[in-house]
C-alpha positions as CSV (number, residue, x, y, z in Angstrom):
1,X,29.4,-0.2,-31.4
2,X,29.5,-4.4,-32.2
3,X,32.7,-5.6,-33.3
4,X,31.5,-9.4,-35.3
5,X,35.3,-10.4,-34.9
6,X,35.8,-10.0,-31.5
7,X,34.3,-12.7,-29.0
8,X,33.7,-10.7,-25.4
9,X,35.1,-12.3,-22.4
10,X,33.1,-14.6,-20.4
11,X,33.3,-12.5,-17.7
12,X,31.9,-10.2,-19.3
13,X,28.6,-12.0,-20.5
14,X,28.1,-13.4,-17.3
15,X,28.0,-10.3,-15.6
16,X,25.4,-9.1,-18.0
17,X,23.2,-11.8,-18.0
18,X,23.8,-11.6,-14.3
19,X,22.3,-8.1,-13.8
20,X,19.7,-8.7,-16.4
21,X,18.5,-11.9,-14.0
22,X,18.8,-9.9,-11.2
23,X,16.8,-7.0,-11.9
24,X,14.0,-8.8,-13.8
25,X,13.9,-11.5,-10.9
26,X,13.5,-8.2,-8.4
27,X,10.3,-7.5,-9.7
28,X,8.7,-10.7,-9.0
29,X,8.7,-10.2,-5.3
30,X,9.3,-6.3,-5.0
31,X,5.9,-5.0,-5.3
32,X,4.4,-7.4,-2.1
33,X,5.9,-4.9,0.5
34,X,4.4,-1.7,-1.7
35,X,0.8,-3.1,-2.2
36,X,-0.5,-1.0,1.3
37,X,0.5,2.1,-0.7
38,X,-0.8,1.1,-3.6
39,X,-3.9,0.5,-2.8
40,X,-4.0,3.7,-1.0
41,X,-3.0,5.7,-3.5
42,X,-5.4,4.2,-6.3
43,X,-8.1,4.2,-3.3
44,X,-8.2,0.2,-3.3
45,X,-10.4,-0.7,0.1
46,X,-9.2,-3.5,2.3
47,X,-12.0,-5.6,1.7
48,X,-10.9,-6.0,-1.8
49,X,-7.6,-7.5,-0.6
50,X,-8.5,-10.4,-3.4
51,X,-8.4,-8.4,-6.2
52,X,-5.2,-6.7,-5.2
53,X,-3.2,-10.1,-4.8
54,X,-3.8,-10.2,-8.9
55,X,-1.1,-7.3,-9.1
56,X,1.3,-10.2,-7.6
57,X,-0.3,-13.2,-9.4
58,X,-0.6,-11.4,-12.7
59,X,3.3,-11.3,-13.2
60,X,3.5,-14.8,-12.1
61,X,1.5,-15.9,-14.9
62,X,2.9,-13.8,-17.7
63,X,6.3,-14.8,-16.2
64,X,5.7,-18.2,-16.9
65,X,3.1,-18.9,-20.0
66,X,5.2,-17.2,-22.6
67,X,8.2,-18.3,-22.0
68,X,8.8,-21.8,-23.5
69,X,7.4,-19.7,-26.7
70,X,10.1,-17.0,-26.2
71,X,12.6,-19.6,-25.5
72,X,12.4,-21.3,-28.5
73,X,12.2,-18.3,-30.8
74,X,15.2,-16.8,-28.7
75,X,17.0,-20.5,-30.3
76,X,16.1,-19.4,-33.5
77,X,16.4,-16.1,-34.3
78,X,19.7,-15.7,-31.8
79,X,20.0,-15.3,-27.8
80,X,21.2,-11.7,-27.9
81,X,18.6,-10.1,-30.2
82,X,15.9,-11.6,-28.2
83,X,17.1,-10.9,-25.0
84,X,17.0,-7.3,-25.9
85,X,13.5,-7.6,-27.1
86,X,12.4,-8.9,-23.8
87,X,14.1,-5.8,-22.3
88,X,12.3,-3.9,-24.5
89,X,8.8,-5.2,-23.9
90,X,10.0,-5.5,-20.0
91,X,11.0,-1.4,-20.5
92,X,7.2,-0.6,-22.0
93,X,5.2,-2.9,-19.1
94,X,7.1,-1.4,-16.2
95,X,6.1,2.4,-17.3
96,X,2.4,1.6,-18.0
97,X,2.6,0.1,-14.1
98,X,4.4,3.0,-13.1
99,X,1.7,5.8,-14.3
100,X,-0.9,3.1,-13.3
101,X,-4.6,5.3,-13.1
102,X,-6.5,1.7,-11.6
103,X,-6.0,-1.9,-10.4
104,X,-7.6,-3.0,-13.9
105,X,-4.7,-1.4,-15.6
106,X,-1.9,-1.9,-13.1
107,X,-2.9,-5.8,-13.6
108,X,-2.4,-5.4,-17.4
109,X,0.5,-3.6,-17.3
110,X,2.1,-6.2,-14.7
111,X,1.2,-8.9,-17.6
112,X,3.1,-6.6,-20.3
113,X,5.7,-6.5,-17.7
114,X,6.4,-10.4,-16.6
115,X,6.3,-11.5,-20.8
116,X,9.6,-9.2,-21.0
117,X,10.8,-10.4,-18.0
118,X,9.7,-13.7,-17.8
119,X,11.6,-14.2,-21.9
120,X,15.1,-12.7,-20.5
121,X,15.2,-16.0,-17.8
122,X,15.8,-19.0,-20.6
123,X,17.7,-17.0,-23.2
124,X,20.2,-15.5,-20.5
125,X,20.4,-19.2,-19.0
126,X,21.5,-20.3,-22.8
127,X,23.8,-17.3,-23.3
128,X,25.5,-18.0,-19.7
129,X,25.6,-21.5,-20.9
130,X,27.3,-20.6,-24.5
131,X,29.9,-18.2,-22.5
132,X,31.9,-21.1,-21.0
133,X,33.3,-24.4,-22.1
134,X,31.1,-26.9,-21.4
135,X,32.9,-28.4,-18.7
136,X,32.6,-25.2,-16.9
137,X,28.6,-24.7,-17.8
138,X,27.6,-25.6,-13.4
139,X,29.6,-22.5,-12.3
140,X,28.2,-20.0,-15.0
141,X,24.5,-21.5,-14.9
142,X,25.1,-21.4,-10.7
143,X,26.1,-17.8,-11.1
144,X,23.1,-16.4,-13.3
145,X,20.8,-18.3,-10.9
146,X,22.2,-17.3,-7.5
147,X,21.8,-13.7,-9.5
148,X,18.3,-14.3,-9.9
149,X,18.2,-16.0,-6.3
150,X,19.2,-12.8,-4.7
151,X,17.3,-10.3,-6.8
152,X,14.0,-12.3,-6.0
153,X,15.2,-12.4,-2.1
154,X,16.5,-8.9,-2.2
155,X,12.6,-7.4,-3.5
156,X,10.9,-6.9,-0.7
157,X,13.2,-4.8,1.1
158,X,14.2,-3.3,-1.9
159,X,10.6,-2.2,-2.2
160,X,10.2,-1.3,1.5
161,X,13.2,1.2,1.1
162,X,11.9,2.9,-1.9
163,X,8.4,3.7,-0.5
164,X,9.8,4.3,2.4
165,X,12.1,6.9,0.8
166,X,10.4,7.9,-2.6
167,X,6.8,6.3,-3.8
168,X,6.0,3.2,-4.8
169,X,5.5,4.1,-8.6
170,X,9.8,4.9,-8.4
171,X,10.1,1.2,-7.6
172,X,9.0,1.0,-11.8
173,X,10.8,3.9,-13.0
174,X,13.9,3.4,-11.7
175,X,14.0,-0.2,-14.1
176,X,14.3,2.0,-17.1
177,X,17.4,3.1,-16.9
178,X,18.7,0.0,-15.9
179,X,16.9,-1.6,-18.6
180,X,18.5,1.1,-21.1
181,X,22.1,0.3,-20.3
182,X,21.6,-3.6,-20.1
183,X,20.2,-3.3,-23.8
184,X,23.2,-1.1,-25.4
185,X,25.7,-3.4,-23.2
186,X,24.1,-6.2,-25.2
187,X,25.6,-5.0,-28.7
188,X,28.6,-6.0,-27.4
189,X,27.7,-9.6,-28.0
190,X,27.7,-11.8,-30.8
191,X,24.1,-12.7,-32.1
192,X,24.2,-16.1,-33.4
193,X,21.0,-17.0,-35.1
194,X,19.8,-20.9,-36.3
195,X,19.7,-20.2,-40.0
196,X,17.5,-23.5,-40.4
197,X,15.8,-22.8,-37.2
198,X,11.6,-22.5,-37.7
199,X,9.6,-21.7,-34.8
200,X,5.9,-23.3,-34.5
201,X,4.0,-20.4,-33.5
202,X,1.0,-22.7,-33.9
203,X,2.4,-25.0,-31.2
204,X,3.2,-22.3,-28.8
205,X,0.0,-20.7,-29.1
206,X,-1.5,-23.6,-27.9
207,X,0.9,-24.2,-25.2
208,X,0.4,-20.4,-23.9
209,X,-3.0,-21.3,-23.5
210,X,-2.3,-24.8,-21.9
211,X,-0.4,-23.2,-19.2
212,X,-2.4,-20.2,-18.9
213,X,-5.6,-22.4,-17.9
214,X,-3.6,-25.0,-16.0
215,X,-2.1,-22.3,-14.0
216,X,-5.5,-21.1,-13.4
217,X,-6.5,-24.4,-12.3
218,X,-3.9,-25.3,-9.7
219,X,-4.3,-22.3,-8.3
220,X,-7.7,-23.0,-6.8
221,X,-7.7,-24.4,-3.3
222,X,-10.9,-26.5,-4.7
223,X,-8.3,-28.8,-6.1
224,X,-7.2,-30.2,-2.8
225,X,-10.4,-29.9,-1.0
226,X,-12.9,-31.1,-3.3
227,X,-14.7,-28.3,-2.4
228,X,-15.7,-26.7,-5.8
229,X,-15.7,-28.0,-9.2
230,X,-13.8,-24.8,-10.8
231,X,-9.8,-26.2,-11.0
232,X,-12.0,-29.4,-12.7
233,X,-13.9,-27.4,-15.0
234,X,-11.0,-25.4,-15.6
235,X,-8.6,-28.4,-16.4
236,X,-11.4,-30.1,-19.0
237,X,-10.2,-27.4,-21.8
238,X,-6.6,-27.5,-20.8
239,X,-6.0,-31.6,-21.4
240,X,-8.4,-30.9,-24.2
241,X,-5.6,-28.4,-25.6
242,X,-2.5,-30.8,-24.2
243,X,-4.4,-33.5,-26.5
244,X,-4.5,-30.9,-29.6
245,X,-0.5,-29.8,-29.1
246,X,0.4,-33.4,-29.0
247,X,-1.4,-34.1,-32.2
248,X,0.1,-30.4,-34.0
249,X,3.5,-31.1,-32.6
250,X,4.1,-34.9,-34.1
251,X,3.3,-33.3,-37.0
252,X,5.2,-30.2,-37.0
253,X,8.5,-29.9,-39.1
254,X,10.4,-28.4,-36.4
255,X,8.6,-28.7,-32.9
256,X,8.5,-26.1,-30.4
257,X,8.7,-28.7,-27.8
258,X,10.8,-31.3,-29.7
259,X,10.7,-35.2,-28.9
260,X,14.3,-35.5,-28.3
261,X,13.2,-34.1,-25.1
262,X,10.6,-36.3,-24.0
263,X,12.5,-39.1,-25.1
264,X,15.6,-38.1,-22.5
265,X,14.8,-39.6,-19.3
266,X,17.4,-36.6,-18.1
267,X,15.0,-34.4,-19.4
268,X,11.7,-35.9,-17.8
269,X,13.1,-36.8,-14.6
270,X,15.1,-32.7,-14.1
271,X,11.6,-31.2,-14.6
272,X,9.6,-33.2,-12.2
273,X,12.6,-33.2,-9.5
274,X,12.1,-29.1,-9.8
275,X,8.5,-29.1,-9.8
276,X,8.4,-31.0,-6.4
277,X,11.7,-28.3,-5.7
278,X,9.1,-25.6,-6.1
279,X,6.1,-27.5,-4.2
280,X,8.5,-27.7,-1.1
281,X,10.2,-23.9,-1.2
282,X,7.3,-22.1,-1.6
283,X,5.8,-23.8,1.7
284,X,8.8,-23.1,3.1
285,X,8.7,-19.2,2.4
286,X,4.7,-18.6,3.1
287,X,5.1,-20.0,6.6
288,X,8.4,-18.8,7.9
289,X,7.1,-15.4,8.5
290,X,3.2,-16.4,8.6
291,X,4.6,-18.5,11.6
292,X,6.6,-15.4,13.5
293,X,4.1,-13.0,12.6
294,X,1.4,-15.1,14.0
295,X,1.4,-18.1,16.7
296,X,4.8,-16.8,17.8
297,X,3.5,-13.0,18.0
298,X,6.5,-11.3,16.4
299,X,7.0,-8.0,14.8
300,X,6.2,-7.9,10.8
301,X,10.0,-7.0,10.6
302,X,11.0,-10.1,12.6
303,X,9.4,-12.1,10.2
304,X,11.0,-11.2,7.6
305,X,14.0,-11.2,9.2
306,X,13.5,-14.8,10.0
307,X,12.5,-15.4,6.1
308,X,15.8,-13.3,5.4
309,X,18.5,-16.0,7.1
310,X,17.0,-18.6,5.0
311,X,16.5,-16.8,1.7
312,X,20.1,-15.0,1.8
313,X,21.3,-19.1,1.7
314,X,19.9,-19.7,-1.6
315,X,22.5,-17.9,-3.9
316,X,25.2,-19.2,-2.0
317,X,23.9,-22.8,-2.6
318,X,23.4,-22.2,-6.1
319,X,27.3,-20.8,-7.0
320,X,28.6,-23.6,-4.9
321,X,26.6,-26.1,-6.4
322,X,27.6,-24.5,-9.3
323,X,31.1,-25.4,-8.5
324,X,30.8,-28.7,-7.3
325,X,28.9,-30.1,-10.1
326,X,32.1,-29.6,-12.5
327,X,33.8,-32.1,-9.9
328,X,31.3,-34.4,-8.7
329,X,28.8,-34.4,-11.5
330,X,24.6,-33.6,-11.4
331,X,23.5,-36.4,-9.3
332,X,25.4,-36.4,-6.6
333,X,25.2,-33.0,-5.7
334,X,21.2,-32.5,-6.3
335,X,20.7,-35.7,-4.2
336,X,23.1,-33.7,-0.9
337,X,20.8,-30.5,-1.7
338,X,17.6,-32.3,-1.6
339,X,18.9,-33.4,1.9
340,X,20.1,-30.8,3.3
341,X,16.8,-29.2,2.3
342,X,14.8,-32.0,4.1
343,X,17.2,-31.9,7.0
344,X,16.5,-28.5,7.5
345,X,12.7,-28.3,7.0
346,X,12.6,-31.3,9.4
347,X,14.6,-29.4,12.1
348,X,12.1,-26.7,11.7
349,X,9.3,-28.7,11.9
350,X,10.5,-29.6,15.6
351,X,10.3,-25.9,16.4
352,X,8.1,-24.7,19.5
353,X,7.4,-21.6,20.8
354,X,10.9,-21.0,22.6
355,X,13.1,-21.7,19.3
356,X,16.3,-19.5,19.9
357,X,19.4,-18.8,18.5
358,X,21.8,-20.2,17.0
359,X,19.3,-23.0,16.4
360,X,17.2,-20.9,14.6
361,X,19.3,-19.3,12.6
362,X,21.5,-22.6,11.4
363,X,18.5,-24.6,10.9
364,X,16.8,-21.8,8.2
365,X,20.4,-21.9,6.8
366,X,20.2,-25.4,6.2
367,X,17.4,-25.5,4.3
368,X,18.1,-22.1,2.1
369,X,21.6,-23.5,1.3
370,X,19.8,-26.7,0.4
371,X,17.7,-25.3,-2.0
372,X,20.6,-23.1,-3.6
373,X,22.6,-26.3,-4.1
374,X,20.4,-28.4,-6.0
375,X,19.1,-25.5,-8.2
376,X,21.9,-25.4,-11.0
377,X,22.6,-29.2,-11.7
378,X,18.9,-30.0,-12.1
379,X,19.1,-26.9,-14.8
380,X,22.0,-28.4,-16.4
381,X,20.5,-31.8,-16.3
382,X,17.7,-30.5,-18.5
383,X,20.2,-28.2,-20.5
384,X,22.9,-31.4,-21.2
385,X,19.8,-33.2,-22.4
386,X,18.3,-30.9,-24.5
387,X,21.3,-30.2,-27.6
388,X,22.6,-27.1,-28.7
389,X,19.3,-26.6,-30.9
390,X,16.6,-26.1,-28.0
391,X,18.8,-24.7,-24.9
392,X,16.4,-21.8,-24.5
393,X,13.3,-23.8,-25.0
394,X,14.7,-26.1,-22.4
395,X,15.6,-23.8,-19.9
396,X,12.3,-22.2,-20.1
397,X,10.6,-25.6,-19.2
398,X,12.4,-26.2,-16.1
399,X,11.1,-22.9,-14.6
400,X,7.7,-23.8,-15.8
401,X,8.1,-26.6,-13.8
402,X,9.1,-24.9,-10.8
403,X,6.5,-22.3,-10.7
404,X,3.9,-24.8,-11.2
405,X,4.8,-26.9,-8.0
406,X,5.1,-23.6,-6.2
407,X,1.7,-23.1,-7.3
408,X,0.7,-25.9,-6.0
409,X,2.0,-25.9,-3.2
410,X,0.8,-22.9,-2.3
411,X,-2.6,-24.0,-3.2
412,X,-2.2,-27.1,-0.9
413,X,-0.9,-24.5,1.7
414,X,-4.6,-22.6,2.2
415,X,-6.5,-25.6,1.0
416,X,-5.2,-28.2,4.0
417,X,-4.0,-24.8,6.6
418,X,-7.5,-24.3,6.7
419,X,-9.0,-27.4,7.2
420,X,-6.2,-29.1,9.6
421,X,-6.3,-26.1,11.8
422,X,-10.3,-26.5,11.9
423,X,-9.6,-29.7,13.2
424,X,-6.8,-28.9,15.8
425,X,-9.1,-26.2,17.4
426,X,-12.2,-28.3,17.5
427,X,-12.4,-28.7,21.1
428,X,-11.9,-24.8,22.1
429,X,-14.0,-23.0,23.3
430,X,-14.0,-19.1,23.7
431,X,-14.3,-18.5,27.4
432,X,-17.4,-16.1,28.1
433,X,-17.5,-15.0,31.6
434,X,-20.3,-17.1,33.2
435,X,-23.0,-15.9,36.1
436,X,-20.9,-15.7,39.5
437,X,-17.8,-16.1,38.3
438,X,-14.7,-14.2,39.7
439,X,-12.7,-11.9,37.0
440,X,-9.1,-14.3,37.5
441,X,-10.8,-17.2,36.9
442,X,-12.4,-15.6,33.2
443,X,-8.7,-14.4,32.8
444,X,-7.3,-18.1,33.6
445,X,-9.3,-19.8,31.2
446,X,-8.7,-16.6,28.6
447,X,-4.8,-17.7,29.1
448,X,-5.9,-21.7,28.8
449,X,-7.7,-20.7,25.9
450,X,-4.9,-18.3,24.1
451,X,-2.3,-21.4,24.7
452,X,-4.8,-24.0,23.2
453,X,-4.7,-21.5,19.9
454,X,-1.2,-21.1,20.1
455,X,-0.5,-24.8,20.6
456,X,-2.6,-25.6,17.7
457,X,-1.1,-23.4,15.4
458,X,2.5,-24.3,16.4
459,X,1.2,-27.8,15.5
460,X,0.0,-26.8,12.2
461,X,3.6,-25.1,11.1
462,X,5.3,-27.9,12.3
463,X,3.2,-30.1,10.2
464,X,4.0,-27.9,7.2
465,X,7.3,-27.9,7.3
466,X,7.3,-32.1,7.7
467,X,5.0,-31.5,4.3
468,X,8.0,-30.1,2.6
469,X,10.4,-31.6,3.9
470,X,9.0,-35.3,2.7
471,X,8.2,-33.2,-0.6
472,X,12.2,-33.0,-0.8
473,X,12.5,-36.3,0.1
474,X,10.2,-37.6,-2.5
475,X,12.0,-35.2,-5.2
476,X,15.5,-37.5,-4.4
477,X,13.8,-40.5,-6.6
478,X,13.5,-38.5,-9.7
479,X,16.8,-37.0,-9.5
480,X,18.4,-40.5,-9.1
481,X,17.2,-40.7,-12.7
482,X,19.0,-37.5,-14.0
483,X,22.3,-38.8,-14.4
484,X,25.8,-38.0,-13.0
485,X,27.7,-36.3,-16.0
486,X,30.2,-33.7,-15.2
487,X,30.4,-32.6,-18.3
488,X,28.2,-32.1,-21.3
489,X,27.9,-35.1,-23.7
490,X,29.9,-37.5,-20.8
């Protein structure tokens, strides 16, 4: 079935790698529009909303703690061959979800599931990276990311459909045969291992747990409101084992997170413009619909509609930007996609309760085409950087990065939505009908009062969205830093 002598066409890895970024990117988002069936069918009650958002949260952190682990053994033992093995685990986590009995399981199983998922992201970003010359590397890097882009936009409704349609446990089944053809494709491509390549499983043992605990951590509103000592508590044993992976790794033949690439200002500067990246998109997506759906009383559907015109911009910006970083080089163009995604969250922060179109359309657009833009040169920043030796284990950090800032964001979200809109509705008052008084005058001050609400939350969204957009902003000085090569080595 492999021919050793024959090198596929590009085209033909891409497209792979494509569908394999695509489908496992689907799952992170596909199962929020199923979770009311879900929990009907396993007989989960509403009041237990808390424990069901672990079915979400659970393949965010197995999508993200194993894989600079995965990464680097993916640089060692070859991309292909490890990509199939994250197919493989992906395959065996997506089943045990799909004939789910309980939460407790389903939660396990969407663990199993994100590890295999979560390992296919950095070794397909290094095979898309390996398929073209490297002064081609933004388009094919733009075009496995606007893949993943798009399968992570397309999830929801993809999941809507299929309950709709079928049941929510087809939303799993139907991955394994997709699964099953995307791992025989893969014998079609060379497996390239790093003879001299050693992976320190002691190191990436301790960095599972690092980010596993840190994750933890910033995920705790208590971090930004002071008001519990749990993300503190929890961060004591996480820069305890930051302290004991700095001390294994100096001394560590062969590094799983190798010097070179805390030594490349690149490097450093490509991972903290993309956690700031995530900080300001995931605000962005929580209160685009929270918005509709609330102080402007739209439909659910309208909501997501209004999430949709934003979204569907991302993978455009990210296969352009792939294009234009071959011509204008990584600075440049991460710098005009930070703006644009500032100019647009800005626009939308001056949003009241009459927004129409076009405006509303062509300012969301702004700001998802912003996003898209600046996504593949700050991973080819970190890529150029790294050296042919740790591409996966460099690919996997800059999404690290990234869902960390979204998880902080979206802690910051609840912690600061809470308290700010506290403050805004101080001075309400809920209008009881008083002794005497005429029914139009308890409906006028019901109407004074609904508009004081609504005035106060249209003033917390807008404030949001000037959040973000400064967020962007701020992300422009560590870009600056990342260079403006066009091509690799430059």
């Amino acid at each position: 079935m492999k021919n050793p002598l024959r090198t596929p066409p590009a085209s033909f890895v891409l497209t792979l790698i494509g569908i394999g970024a695509f489908v496992t990117a689907l799952d992170q988002t596909v199962v929020v529009t199923a979770l009311p069936a879900v929990m009907l069918d396993l007989k989960i009650p509403f009041i237990e909303l808390d424990r069901v958002s672990w079915i979400v949260t659970a393949y965010l952190l197995g999508y993200t703690v194993a894989m600079p682990l995965i990464g680097r053994i993916g640089d060692v033992y070859g991309y292909t061959r490890v990509y199939q093995a994250g197919l493989v685990v992906f395959t065996i986590g997506t089943c045990l979800v799909a004939v789910s009995p309980n939460l407790e399981w389903m939660v396990g199983a969407r663990v199993i599931q994100a590890i295999g998922g979560g390992a296919t992201v950095p070794i397909g970003l290094a095979l898309a990276s390996s398929a073209l010359p490297p002064q081609h590397r933004g388009l094919a890097l733009g075009l496995v990311i606007g893949a993943a882009e798009a399968g992570s936009m397309l999830g929801p409704a993809y999941g809507g459909a299929i309950v709709k349609f079928l049941d929510w446990r087809w939303i799993f089944w139907l991955n394994v045969p997709q699964s099953a053809l995307l791992f025989l494709a893969l014998f079609w491509l060379p497996n390239r291992p790093n003879r001299e390549g050693r992976v320190d499983y002691l190191g990436g043992t301790l960095l599972v747990a690092a980010l596993l605990i840190l994750s933890l951590a910033f995920s705790r509103e208590g971090l930004f409101t002071l008001s519990s000592p749990t993300p503190f508590i929890l961060g004591i044993p996480a820069l305890a084992l930051v302290g004991i992976l700095v001390f294994v790794e100096r001394r560590a033949v062969q590094p799983l997170i190798s010097s070179i690439l805390f030594r490349s200002r690149a490097f450093l500067s490509a991972n903290l413009t993309q956690l700031l990246e995530g900080a300001a998109l995931i605000i962005a997506m929580v209160s685009v619909p929270l918005m509709a759906d609330t102080v402007m009383g739209k439909d659910p559907f309208i909501g997501a509609m209004w999430l949709l015109r934003m979204t569907v911009a991302i993978p455009v910006g990210a296969i352009l930007g792939g294009r234009l970083l071959d011509v204008f080089g990584i600075r440049p163009v991460t710098i005009v996609g930070l703006g644009l995604t500032a100019l647009g969250l800005f626009l939308v922060s001056a949003w009241d309760l009459d927004i129409a179109e076009p405006w509303l359309t062509i300012h969301l657009v702004i700001a998802g085409f912003g996003f898209g833009l600046n996504n593949t040169p700050i991973m080819t920043g970190a890529l150029n950087a790294a050296g042919k030796d740790y591409q996966a284990t460099a690919a996997s950090l800059v999404v690290v990065a990234r869902m960390m800032g979204m998880t902080l964001g979206l802690a910051a979200l609840a912690a600061w939505g809470v308290e700010h809109f506290q403050v805004l509705t101080q001075g309400l008052e809920f209008p009881l009908q008083q002794v005497g008084e005429a029914a139009a005058e308890v409906q006028a001050r019901v109407a004074e009062y609904n508009s004081g609400l609504s005035d106060a939350g249209m003033a917390l969204f807008n404030k949001f969205f000037r959040v973000a957009g400064a967020v962007a902003l701020v992300a422009m000085l560590p870009a600056l830093a990342m260079g403006a090569q066009r091509r690799q080595g430059e």
